[in-house]
C-alpha positions, 0 to 999 in steps of 0.5 A: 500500500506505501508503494501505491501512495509514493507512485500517487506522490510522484504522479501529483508532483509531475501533474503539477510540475507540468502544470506549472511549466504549461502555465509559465509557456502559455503566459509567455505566448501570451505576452508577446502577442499583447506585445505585438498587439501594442506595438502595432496599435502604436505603429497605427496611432503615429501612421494614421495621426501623427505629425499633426496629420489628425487635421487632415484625418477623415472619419468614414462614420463621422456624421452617421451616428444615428444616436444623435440624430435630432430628428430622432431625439427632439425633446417636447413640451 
């Protein structure tokens, strides 16, 4: 019975070691999209705005939002 106990010892020590470098590979993937995802954000933000190109930056949705329309929200009384 001590034999089938050390062998259930040894096997949660492996499951949990497993566990735990599973968890540390994953949470590095896992930065270094977040990183790429940043870095092309930021690449997007200086490309598309910056050097003052904001001024000249033309918004395809500007002026169709309908939740401020005035036709649709008129107040009475």
């Amino acid at each position: 019975m001590t034999s089938f106990f050390l062998f259930l010892s040894d096997a949660f020590k492996w499951a949990f070691g497993f566990y735990d470098i599973f968890g540390n590979v994953l949470n590095w993937i896992l930065f270094a999209v977040c990183c790429v995802l940043f870095t092309y954000w930021c690449y997007v933000l200086v490309v598309n705005l910056g050097n003052n190109k904001d001024k000249e930056y033309y918004s395809p949705t500007e002026g169709k939002n309908p939740y401020y329309d005035p036709a649709i929200y008129k107040k009475e009384g």
